[in-house]
C-alpha positions as CSV (number, residue, x, y, z in Angstrom):
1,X,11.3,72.5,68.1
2,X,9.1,75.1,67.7
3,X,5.4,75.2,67.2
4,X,3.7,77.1,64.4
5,X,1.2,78.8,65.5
6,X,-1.3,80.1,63.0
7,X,-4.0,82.7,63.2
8,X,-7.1,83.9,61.6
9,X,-5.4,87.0,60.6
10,X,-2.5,85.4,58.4
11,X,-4.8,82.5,56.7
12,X,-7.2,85.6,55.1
13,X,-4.0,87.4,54.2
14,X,-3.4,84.6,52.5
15,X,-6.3,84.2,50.3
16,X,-5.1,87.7,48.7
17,X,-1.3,87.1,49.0
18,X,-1.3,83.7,47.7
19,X,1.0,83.8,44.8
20,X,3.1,86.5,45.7
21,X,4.4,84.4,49.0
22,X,4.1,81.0,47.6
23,X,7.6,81.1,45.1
24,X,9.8,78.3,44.4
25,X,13.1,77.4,45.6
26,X,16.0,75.9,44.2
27,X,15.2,71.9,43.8
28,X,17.5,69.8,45.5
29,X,19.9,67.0,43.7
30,X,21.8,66.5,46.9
31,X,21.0,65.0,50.2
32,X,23.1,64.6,53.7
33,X,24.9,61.0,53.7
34,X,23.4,60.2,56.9
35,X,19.9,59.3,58.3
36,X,19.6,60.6,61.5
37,X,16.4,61.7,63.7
38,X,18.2,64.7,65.7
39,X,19.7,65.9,62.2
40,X,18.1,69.5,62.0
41,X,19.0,69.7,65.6
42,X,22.4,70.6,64.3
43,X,20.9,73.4,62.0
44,X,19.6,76.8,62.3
45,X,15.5,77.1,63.0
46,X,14.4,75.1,60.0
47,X,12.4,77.1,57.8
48,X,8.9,75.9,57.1
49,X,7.5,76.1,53.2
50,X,4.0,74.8,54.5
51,X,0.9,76.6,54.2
52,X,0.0,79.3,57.0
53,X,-3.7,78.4,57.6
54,X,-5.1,78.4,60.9
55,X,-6.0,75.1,62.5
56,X,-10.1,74.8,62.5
57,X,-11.4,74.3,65.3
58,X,-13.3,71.0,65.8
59,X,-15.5,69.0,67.8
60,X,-15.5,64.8,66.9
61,X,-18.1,64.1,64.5
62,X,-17.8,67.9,63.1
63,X,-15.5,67.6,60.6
64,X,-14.8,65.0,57.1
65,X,-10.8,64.1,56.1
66,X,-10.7,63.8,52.2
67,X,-8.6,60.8,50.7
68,X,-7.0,61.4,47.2
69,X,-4.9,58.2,45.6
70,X,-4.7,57.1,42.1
71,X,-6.2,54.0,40.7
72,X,-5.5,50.3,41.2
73,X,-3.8,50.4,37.6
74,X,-0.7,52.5,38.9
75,X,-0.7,50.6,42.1
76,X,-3.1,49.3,44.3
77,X,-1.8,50.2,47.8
78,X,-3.3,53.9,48.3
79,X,-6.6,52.9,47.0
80,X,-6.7,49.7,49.5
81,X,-5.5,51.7,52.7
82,X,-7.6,54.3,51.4
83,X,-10.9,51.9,51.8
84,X,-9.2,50.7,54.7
85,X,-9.7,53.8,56.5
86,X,-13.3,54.5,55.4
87,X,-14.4,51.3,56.8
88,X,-12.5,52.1,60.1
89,X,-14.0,55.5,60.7
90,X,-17.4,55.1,58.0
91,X,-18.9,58.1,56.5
92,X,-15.9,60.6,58.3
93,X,-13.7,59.7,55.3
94,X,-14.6,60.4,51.9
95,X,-12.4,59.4,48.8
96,X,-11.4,60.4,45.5
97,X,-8.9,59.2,42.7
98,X,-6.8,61.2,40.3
99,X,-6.7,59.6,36.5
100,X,-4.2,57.3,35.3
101,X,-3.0,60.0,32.9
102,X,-2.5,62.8,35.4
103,X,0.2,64.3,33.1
104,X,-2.1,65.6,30.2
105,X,-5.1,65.6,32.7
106,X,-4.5,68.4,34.9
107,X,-7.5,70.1,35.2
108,X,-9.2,66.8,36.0
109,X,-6.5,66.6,38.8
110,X,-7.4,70.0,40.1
111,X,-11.4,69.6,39.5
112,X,-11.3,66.7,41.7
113,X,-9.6,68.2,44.6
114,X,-12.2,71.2,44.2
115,X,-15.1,69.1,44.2
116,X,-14.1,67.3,47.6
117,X,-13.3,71.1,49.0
118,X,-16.5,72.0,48.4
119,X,-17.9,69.9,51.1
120,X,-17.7,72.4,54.1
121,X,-17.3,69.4,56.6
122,X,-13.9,68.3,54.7
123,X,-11.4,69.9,56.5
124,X,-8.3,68.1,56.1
125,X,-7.1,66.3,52.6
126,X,-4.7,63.1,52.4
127,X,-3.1,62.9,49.1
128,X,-1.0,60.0,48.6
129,X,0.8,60.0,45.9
130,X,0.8,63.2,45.0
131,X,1.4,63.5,41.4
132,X,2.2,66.4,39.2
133,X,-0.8,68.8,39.7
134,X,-1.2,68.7,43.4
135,X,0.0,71.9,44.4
136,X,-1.8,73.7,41.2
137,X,-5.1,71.8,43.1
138,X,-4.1,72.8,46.5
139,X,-3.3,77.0,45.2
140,X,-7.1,76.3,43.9
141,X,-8.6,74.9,46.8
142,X,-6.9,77.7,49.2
143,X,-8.6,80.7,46.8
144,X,-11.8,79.6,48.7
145,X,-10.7,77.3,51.8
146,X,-7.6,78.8,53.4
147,X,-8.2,76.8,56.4
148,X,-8.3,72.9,54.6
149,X,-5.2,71.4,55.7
150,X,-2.9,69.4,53.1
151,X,-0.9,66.5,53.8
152,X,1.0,64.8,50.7
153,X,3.1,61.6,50.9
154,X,5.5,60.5,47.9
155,X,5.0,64.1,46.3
156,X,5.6,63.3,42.0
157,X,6.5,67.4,42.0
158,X,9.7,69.4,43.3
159,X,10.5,70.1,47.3
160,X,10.2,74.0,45.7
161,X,7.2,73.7,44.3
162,X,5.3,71.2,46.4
163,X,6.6,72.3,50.4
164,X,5.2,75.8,50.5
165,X,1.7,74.4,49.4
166,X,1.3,71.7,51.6
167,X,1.1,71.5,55.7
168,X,3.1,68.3,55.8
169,X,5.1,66.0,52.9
170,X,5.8,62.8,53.8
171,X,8.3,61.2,51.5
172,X,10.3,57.7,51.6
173,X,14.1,59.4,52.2
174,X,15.1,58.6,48.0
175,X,18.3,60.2,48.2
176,X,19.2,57.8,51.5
177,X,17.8,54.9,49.7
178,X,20.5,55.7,47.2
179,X,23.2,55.3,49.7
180,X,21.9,52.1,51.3
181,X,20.6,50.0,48.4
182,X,23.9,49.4,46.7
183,X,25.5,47.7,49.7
184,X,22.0,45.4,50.6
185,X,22.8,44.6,46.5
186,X,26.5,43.7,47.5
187,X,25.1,41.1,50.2
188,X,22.8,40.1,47.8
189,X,25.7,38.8,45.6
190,X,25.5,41.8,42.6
191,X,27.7,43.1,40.4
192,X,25.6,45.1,37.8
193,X,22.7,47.1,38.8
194,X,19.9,47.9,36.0
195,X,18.7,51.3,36.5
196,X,15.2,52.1,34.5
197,X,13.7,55.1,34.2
198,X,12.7,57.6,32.0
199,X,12.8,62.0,31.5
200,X,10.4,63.2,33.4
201,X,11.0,61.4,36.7
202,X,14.6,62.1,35.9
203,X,13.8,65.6,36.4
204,X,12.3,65.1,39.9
205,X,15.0,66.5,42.6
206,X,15.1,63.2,45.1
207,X,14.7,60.7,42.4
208,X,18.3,62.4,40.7
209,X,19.8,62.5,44.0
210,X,18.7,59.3,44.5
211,X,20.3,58.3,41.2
212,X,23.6,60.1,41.7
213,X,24.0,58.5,45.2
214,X,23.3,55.1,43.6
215,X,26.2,56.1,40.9
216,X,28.3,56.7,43.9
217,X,28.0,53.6,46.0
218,X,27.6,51.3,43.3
219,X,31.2,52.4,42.6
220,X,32.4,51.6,46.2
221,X,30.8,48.5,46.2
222,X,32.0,47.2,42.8
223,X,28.9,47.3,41.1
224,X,28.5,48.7,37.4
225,X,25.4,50.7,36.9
226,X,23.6,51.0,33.8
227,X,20.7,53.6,33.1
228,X,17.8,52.1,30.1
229,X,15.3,54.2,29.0
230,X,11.6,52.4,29.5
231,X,8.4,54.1,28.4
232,X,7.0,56.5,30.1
233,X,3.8,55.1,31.3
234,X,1.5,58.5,30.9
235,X,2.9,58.4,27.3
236,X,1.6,56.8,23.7
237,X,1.8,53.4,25.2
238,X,0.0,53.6,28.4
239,X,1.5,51.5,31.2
240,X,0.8,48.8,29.4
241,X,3.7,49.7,26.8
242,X,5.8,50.1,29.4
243,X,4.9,47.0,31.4
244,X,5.7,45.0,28.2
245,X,9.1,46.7,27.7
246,X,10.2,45.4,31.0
247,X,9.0,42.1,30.5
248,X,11.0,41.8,27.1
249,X,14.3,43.8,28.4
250,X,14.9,42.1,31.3
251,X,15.7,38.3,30.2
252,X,18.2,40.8,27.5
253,X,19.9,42.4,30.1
254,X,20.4,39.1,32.5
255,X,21.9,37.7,29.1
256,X,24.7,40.5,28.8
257,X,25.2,41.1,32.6
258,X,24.4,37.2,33.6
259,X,22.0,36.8,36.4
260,X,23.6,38.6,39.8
261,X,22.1,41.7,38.1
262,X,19.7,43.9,40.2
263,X,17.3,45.5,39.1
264,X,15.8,48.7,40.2
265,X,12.6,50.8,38.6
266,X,11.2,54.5,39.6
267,X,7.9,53.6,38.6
268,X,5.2,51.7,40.6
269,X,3.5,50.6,37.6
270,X,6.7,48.8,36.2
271,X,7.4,47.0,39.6
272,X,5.2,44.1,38.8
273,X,6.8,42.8,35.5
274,X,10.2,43.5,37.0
275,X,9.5,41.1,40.0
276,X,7.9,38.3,38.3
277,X,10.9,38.9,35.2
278,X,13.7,38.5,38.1
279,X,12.2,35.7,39.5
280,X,11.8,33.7,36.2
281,X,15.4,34.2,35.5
282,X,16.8,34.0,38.7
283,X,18.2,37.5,39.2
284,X,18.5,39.9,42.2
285,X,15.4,42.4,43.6
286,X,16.3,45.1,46.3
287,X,13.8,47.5,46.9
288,X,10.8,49.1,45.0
289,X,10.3,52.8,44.0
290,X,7.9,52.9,47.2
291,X,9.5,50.4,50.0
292,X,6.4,48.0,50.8
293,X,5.9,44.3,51.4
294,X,2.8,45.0,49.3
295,X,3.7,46.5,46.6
296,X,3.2,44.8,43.1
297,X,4.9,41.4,45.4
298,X,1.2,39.8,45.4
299,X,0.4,40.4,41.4
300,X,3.9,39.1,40.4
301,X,3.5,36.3,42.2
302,X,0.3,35.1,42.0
303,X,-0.2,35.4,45.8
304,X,-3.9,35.7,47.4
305,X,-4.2,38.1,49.1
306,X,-8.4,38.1,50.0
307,X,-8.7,38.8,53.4
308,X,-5.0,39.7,54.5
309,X,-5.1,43.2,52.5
310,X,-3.1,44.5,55.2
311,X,-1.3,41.5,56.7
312,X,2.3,42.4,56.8
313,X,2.5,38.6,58.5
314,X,0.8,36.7,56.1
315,X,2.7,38.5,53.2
316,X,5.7,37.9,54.8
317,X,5.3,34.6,55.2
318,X,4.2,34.4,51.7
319,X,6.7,35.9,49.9
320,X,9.1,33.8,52.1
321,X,7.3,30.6,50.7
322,X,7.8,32.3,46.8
323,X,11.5,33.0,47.8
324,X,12.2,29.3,48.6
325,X,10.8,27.5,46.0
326,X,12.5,30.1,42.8
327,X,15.3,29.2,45.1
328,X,16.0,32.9,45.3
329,X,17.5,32.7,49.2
330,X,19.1,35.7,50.1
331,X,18.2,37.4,46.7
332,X,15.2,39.8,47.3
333,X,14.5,42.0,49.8
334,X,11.8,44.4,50.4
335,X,11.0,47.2,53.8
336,X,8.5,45.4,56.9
337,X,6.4,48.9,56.6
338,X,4.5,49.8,53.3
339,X,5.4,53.5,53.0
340,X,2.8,54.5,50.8
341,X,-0.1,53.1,53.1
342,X,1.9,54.1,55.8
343,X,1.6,57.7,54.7
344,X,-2.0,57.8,54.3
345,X,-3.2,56.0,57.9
346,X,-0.7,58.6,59.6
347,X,-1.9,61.5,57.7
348,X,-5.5,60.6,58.8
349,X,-4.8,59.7,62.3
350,X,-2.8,62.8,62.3
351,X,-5.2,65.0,60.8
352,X,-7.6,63.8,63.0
353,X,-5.8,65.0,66.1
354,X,-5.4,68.3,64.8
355,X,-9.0,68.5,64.7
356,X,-9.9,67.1,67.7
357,X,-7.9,69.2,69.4
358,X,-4.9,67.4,70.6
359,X,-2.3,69.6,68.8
360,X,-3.5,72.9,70.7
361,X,-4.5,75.0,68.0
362,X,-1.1,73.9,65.7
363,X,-1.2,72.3,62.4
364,X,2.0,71.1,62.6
365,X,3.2,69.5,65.8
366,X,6.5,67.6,65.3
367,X,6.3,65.5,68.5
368,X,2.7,64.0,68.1
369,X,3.4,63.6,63.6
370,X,6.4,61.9,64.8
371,X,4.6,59.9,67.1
372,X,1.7,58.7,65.2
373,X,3.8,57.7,62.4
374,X,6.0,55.4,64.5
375,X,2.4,54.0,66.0
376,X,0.9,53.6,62.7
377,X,4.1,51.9,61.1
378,X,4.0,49.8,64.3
379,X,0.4,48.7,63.8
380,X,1.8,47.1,60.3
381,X,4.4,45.4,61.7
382,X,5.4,45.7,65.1
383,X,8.3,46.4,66.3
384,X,9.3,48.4,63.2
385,X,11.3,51.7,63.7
386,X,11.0,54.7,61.4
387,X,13.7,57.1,60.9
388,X,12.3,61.0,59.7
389,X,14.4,63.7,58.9
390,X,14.0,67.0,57.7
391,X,14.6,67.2,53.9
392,X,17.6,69.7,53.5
393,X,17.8,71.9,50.1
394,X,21.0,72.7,48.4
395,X,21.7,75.7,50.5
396,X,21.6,73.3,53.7
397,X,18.3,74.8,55.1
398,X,16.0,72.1,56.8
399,X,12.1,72.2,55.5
400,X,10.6,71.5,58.8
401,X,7.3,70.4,57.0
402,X,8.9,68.0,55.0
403,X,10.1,64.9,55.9
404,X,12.0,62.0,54.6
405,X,11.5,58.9,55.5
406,X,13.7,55.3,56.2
407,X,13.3,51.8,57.8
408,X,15.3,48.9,57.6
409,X,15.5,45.9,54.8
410,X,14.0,42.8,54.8
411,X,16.1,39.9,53.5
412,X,13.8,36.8,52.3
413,X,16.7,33.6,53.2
């Protein structure tokens, strides 16, 4: 795969070209049926949306990588590997949050990102999850530092809008998910499937093709799906609203559809009320929104987690212990890597080789991204095996800066 290699010339053509070159392209609702790592391989060069900055050049100790998550309130993940990282590598990390209410609080969004940029020594920027806003606060940053590099895991806008802002997207593969969540559900004894969401992330391109794959397979495996509206937690009710909603509309629903129901959210915010709702009533959990032994598991279920912030052994092994005494066996199921923190200790180790050096000059280098990942995901849990492919649009062109991401289900016995 090729190398791109970017020069001085091209990143200040940018800073006067930016909006002309930057367009959108047509979001995807579709995705290729099968996860495989050599998949572009089978495809014309895959085109790049990714910013053309040059790579600074960098000596250790010269440079600062920037850390953007939300709050603990939408999920506490980011925010912990985020801390995680700054007491690995001290004052070479500084961090930032976005506000709870991103949607009506965009120019916070974007002010924020500004006010890290304006630290000369910050020259890369993990953002993870990047919600709504991020590539308006990236097209802002880039008016006055073309060379800051970008790199956004679980993007909240559009592979058109967000992949020719950003270096590199990292994404959990939420069309793939689709297609292999309805048969994990199958083994898990289901035979309805609760769907919740709400409009606006039904208007994001992977979480439909997500849902449309889920429509399919559920079919083929005999399972009824049914879509309920929740709340939308940016809206009048706050996450709280929406947290209650679930709490009340699940016992409802496992009294229509009887209790080998599974139920499946899009929002991380709604993941803990879900879990601790299907465990009182002895129904069937999957998979979150974002795949992680982590996420929203501890809250739900009253597990400790001081000291073992990162212990994919000890939670394990706890939510094991929780499985067997709801008497849940072979009804919940989670991924061995938590994608979201996942995201954010590659995108720094990563970033950090670019400038160091160890890329040659290139901001994106397939090989070593592809290899840090699969370290980093083995430094959760070893042994663990990541599958990223290139995200393919609707016209069947590969984004070679995006990539989806998949591992394989845990199933607490």
């Amino acid at each position: 795969m090729k190398k791109r290699l970017l020069s001085l010339t091209l990143a200040t053509a940018m800073m006067f070209s930016l909006a002309g070159c930057r367009g959108a392209e047509p979001a995807a609702t579709t995705a290729a049926p099968e996860s495989t790592t050599t998949a572009a391989a089978d495809t014309d060069t895959p085109e790049s949306d990714s910013a053309e900055t040059e790579a600074p050049a960098a000596a250790a100790g010269n440079f600062k990588i920037g850390i953007i998550t939300g709050t603990a309130s939408q999920g506490d993940e980011e925010i912990t590997q985020a801390n995680k990282m700054k007491e690995k590598y001290g004052d070479m990390i500084v961090t930032s949050t976005y506000p709870d209410n991103f949607t009506t609080e965009t120019e916070t969004v974007i002010s924020n990102t500004v006010a890290m940029a304006s630290d000369p020594d910050v020259k890369a920027i993990i953002w993870c999850q990047a919600i709504p806003g991020t590539a308006a606060a990236i097209d802002k940053v880039r008016e006055t530092r073309p060379d800051m590099i970008f790199i956004v895991g679980t993007p909240g806008e559009d592979p058109g809008v967000i992949n020719p802002k950003a270096d590199i997207v990292l994404q959990v593969d939420e069309p793939g998910c689709g297609i292999v969540i309805p048969p994990q559900a199958k083994k898990q004894g289901a035979k309805t499937m609760i769907h919740y969401s709400f409009p606006r992330h039904m208007s994001y391109a992977l979480i439909v093709a997500r849902h449309e794959n889920l429509k399919k397979y559920c079919a083929e495996e005999g399972i009824e799906l049914v879509d309920v509206t929740a709340p939308d937690p940016t809206g009048d009710s706050g996450i709280t609203g929406a947290q209650q909603f679930i709490l009340e509309d699940v016992p409802r629903q496992i009294e229509k559809y009887g209790k080998d129901t599974v139920f499946f959210t899009t929002n991380c915010g709604m993941q803990e009320p879900l879990i601790r709702s299907v465990f009182e009533n002895g129904a069937i959990y999957t998979l979150q929104c974002c795949p992680s032994p982590f996420h929203a598991f501890p809250a739900a279920l009253n597990i400790d987690m001081a000291g073992h912030e990162a212990d994919v052994d000890y939670m394990m092994e706890q939510l094991q212990a929780k499985v067997t005494e709801a008497g849940m066996g072979g009804r919940v199921s989670t991924w061995g890597v938590p994608c979201n923190m996942l995201f954010i200790s590659a995108g720094v180790e990563y970033a950090k080789k670019v400038l160091e050096g160890e890329t040659d000059g290139v901001v994106l280098d397939e090989q070593v991204l592809r290899d840090t990942v699969q370290a980093c995901a083995e430094e959760f849990t070893p042994g663990a095996k990541m599958t990223l492919d290139y995200y393919v649009d609707d016209d069947g062109n590969a984004k070679e800066n995006h990539f989806l991401v998949m591992s394989d289900f845990v199933t607490f016995e």
